[in-house]
N, CA, C and O atoms as a GROMACS GRO file, in nm:
protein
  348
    1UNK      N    1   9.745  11.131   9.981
    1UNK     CA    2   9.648  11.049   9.915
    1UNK      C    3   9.509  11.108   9.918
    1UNK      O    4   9.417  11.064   9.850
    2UNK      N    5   9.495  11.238  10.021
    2UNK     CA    6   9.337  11.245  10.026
    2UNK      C    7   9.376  11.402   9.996
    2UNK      O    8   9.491  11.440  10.015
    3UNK      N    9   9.283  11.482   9.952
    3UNK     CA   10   9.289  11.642   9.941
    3UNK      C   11   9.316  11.647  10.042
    3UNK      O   12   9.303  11.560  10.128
    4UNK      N   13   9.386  11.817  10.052
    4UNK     CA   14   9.410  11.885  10.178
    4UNK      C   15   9.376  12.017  10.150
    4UNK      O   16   9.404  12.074  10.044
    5UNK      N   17   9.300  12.078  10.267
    5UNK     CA   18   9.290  12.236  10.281
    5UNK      C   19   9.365  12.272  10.417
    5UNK      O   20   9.328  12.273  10.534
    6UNK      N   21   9.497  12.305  10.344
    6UNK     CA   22   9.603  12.374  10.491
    6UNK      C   23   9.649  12.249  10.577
    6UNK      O   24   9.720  12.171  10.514
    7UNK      N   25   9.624  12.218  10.698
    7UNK     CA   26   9.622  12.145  10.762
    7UNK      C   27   9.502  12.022  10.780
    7UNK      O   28   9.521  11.924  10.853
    8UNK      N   29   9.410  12.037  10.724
    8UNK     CA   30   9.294  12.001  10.717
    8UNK      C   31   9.210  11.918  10.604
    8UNK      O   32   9.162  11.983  10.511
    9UNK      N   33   9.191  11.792  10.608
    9UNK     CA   34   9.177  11.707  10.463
    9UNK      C   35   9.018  11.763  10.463
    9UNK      O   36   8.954  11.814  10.555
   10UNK      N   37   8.985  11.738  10.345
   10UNK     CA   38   8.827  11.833  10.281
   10UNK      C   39   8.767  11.700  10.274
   10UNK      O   40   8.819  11.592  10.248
   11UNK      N   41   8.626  11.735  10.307
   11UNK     CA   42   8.562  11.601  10.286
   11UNK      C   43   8.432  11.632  10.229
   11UNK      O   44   8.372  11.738  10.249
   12UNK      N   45   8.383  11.515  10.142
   12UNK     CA   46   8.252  11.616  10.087
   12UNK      C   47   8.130  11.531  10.102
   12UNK      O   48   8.128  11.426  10.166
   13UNK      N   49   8.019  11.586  10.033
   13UNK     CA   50   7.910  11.593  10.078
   13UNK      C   51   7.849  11.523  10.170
   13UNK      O   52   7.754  11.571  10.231
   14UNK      N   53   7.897  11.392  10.195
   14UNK     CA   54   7.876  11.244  10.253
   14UNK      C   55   7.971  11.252  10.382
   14UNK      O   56   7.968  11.170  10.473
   15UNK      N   57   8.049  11.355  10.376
   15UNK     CA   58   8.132  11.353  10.510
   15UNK      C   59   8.206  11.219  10.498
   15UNK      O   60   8.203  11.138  10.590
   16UNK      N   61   8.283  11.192  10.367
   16UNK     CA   62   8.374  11.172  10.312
   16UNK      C   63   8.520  11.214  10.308
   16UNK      O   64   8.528  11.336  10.293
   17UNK      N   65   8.671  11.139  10.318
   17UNK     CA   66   8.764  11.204  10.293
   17UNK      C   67   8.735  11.177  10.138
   17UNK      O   68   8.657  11.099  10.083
   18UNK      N   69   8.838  11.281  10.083
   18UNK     CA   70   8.834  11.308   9.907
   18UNK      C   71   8.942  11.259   9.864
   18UNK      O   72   9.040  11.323   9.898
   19UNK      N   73   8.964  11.158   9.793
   19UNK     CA   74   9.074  11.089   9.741
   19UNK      C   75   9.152  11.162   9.615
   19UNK      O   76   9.086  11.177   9.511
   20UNK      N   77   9.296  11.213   9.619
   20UNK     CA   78   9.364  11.285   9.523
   20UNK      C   79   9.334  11.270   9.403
   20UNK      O   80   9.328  11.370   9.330
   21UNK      N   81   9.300  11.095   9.335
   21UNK     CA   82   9.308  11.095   9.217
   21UNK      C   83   9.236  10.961   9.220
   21UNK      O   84   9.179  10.935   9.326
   22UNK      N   85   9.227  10.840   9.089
   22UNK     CA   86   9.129  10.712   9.125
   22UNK      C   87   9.240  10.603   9.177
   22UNK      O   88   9.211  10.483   9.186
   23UNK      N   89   9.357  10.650   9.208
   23UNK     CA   90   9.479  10.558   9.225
   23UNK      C   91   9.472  10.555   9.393
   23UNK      O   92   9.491  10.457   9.465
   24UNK      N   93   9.444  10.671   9.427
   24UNK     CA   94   9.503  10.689   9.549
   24UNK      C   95   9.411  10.581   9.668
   24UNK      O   96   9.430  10.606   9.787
   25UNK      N   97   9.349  10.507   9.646
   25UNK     CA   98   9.265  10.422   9.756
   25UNK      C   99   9.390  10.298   9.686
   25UNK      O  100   9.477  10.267   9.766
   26UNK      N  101   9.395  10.258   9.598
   26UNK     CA  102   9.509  10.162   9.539
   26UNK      C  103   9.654  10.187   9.591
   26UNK      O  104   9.742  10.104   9.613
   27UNK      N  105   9.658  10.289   9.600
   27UNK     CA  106   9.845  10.299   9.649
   27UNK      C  107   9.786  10.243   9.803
   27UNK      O  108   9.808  10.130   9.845
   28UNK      N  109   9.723  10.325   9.860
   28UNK     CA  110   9.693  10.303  10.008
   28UNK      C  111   9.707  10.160  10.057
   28UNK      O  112   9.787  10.121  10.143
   29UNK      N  113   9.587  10.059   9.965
   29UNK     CA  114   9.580   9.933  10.059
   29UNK      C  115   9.764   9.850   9.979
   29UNK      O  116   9.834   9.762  10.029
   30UNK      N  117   9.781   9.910   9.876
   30UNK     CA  118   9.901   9.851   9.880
   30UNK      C  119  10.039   9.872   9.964
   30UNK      O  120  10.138   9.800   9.976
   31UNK      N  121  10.008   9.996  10.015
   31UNK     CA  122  10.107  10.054  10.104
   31UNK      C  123  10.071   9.951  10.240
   31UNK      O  124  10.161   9.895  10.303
   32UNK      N  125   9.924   9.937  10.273
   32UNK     CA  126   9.917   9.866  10.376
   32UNK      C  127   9.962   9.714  10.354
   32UNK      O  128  10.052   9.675  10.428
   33UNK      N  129   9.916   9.635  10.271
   33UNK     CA  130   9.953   9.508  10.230
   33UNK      C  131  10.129   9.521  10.270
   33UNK      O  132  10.189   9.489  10.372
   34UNK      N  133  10.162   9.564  10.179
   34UNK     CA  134  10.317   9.558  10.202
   34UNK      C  135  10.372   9.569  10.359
   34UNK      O  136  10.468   9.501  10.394
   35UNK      N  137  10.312   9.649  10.440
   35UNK     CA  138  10.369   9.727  10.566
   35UNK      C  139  10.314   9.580  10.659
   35UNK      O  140  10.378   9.518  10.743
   36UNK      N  141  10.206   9.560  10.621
   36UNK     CA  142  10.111   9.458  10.730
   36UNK      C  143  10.131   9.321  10.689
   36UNK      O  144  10.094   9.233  10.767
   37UNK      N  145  10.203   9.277  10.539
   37UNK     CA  146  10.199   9.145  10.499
   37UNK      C  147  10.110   9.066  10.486
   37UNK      O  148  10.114   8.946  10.513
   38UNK      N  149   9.972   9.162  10.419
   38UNK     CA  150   9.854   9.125  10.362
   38UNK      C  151   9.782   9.096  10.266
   38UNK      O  152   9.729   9.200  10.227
   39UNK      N  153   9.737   8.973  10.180
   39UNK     CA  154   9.697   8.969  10.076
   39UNK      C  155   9.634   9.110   9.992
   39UNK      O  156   9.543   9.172  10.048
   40UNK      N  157   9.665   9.139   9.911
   40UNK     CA  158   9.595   9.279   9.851
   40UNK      C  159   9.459   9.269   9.820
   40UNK      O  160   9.374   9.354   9.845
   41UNK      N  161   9.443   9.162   9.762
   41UNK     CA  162   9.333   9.056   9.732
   41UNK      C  163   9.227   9.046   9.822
   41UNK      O  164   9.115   9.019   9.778
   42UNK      N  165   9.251   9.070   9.984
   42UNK     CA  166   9.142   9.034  10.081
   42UNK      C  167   9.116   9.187  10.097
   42UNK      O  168   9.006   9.228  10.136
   43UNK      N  169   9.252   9.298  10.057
   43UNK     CA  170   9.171   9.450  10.150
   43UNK      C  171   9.088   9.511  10.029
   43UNK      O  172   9.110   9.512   9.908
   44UNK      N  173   8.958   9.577  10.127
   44UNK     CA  174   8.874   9.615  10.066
   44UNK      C  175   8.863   9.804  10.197
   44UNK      O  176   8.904   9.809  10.314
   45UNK      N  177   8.812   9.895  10.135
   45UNK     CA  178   8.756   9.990  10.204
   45UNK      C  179   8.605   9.954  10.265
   45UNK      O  180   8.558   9.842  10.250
   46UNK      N  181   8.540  10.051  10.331
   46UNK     CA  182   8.451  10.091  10.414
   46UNK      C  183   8.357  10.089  10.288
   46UNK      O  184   8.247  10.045  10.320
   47UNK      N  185   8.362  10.108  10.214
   47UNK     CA  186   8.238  10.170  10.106
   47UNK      C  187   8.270   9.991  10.038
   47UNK      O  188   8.173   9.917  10.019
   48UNK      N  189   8.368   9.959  10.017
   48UNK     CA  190   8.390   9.843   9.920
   48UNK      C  191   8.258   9.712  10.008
   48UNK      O  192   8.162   9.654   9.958
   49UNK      N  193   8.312   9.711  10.144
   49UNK     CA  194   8.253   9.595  10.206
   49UNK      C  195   8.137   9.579  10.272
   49UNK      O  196   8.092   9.493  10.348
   50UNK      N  197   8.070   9.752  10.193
   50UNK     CA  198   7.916   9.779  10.264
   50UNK      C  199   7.857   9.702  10.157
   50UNK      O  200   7.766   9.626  10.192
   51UNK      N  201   7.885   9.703  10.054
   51UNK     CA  202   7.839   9.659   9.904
   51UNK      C  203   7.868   9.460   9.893
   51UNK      O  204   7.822   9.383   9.809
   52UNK      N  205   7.967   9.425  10.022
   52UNK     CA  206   8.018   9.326   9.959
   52UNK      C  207   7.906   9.212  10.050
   52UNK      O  208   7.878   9.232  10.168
   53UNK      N  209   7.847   9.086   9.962
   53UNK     CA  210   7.749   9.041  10.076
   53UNK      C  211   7.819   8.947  10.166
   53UNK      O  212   7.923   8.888  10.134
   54UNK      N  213   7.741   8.932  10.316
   54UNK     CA  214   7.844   8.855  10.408
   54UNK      C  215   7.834   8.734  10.408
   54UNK      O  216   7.731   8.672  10.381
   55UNK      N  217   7.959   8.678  10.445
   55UNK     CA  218   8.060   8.572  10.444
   55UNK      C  219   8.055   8.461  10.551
   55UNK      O  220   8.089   8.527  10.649
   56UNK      N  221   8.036   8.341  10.593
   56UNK     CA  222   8.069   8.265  10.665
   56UNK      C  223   8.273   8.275  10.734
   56UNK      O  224   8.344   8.266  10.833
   57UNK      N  225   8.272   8.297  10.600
   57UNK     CA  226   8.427   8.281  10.598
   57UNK      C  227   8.497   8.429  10.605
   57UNK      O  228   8.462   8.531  10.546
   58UNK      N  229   8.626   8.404  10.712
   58UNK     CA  230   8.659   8.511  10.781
   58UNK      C  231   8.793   8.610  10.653
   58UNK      O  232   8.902   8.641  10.702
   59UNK      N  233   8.765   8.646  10.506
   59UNK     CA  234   8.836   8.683  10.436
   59UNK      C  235   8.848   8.806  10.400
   59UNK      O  236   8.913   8.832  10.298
   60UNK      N  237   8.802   8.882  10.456
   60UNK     CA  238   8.854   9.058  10.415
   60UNK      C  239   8.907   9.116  10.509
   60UNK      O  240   8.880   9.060  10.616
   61UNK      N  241   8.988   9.229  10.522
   61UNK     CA  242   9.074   9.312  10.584
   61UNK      C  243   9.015   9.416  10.517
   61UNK      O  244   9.014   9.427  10.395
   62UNK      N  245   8.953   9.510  10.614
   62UNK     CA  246   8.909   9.631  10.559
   62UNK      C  247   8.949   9.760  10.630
   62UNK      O  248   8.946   9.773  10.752
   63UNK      N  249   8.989   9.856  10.541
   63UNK     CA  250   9.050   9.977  10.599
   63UNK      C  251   8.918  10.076  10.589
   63UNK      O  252   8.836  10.092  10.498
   64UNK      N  253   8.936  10.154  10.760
   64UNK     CA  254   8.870  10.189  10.746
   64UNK      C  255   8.889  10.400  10.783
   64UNK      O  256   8.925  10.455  10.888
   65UNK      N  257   8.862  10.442  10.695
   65UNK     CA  258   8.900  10.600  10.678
   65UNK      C  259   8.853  10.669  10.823
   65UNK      O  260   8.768  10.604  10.883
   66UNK      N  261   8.884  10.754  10.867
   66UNK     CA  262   8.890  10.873  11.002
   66UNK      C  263   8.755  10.944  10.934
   66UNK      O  264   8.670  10.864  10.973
   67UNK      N  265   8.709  11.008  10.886
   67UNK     CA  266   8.618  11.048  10.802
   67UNK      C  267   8.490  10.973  10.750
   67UNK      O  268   8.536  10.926  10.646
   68UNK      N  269   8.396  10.943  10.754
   68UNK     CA  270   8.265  10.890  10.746
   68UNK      C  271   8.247  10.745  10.736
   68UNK      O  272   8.141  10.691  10.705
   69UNK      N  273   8.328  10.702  10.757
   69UNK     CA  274   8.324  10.573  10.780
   69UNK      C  275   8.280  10.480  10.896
   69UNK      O  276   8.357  10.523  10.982
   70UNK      N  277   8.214  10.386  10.955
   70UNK     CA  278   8.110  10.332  11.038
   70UNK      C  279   8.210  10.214  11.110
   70UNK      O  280   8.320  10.175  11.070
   71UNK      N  281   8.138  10.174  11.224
   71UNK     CA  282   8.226  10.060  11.267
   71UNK      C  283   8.152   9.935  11.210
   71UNK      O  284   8.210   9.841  11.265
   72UNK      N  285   8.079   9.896  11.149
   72UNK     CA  286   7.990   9.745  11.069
   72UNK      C  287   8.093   9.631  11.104
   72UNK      O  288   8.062   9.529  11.166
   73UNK      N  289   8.246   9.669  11.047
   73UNK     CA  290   8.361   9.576  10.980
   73UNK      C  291   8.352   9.503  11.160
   73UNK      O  292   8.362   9.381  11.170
   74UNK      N  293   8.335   9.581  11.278
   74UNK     CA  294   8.372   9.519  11.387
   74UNK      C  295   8.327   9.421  11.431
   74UNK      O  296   8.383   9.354  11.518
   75UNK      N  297   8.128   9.375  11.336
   75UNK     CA  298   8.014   9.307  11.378
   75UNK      C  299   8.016   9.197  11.313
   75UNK      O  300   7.964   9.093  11.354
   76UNK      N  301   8.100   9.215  11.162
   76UNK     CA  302   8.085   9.100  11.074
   76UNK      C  303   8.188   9.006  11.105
   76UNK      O  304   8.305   9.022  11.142
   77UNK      N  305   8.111   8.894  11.081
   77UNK     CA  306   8.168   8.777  11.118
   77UNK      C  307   8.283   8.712  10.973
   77UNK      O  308   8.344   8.604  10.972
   78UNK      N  309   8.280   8.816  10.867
   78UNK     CA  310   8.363   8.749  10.731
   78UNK      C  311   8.483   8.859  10.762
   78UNK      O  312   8.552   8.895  10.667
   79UNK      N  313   8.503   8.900  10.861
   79UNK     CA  314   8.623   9.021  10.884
   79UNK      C  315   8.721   8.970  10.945
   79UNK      O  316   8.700   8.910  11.050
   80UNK      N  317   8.854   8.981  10.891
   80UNK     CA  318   8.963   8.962  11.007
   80UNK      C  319   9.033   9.039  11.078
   80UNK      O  320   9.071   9.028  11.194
   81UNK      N  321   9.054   9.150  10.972
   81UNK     CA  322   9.130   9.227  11.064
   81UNK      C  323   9.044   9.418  11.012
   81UNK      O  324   8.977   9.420  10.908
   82UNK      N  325   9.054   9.502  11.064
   82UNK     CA  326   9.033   9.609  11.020
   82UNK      C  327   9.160   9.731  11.069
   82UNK      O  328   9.188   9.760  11.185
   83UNK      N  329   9.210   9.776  10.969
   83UNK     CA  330   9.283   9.884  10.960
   83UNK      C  331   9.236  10.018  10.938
   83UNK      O  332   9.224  10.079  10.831
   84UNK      N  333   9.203  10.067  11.093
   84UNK     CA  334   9.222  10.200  11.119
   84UNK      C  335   9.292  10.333  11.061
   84UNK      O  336   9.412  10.352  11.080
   85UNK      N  337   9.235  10.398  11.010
   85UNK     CA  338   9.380  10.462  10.964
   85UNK      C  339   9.326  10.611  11.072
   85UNK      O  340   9.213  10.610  11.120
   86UNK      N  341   9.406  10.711  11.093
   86UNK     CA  342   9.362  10.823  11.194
   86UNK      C  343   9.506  10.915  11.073
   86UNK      O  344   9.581  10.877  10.984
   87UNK      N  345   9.473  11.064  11.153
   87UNK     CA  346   9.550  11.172  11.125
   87UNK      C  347   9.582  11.250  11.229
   87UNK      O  348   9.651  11.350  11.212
   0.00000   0.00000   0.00000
């Protein structure tokens, strides 16, 4: 789902992983939904829920990438669960 150089996913300028194609963040949280039995509807990424304003209410599941991504999702109070992903 993310480029690879060799063993090694490429990340760019932002210290970013690089997503294969515009699908590949879409297969992902659906791969997770399915695996975790999660509304698709509530998961959002790291970049999705910096943008998203906060919530009283505890409704997103956010995945969050090995690669430039922040811990925020751990502070907010509209978060339920956060999915880690590592390599």
């Amino acid at each position: 789902m993310f480029v690879r150089d060799k063993a090694h996913f490429k990340i760019d300028e932002k210290g970013k992983l690089i997503p294969v194609n515009n699908d590949s963040l879409n297969i992902l949280k659906q791969r997770i939904s399915d695996k975790f039995n999660v509304d698709i509807n509530t998961l959002i990424t790291y970049d999705e829920m910096v943008e998203t304003p906060i919530s009283n209410d505890k409704k997103w599941n956010v995945v969050v990438l090995p690669k430039g991504d922040g811990d925020i999702a751990a502070q907010r109070k509209d978060i339920q669960r956060t999915f880690l992903l590592y390599h």
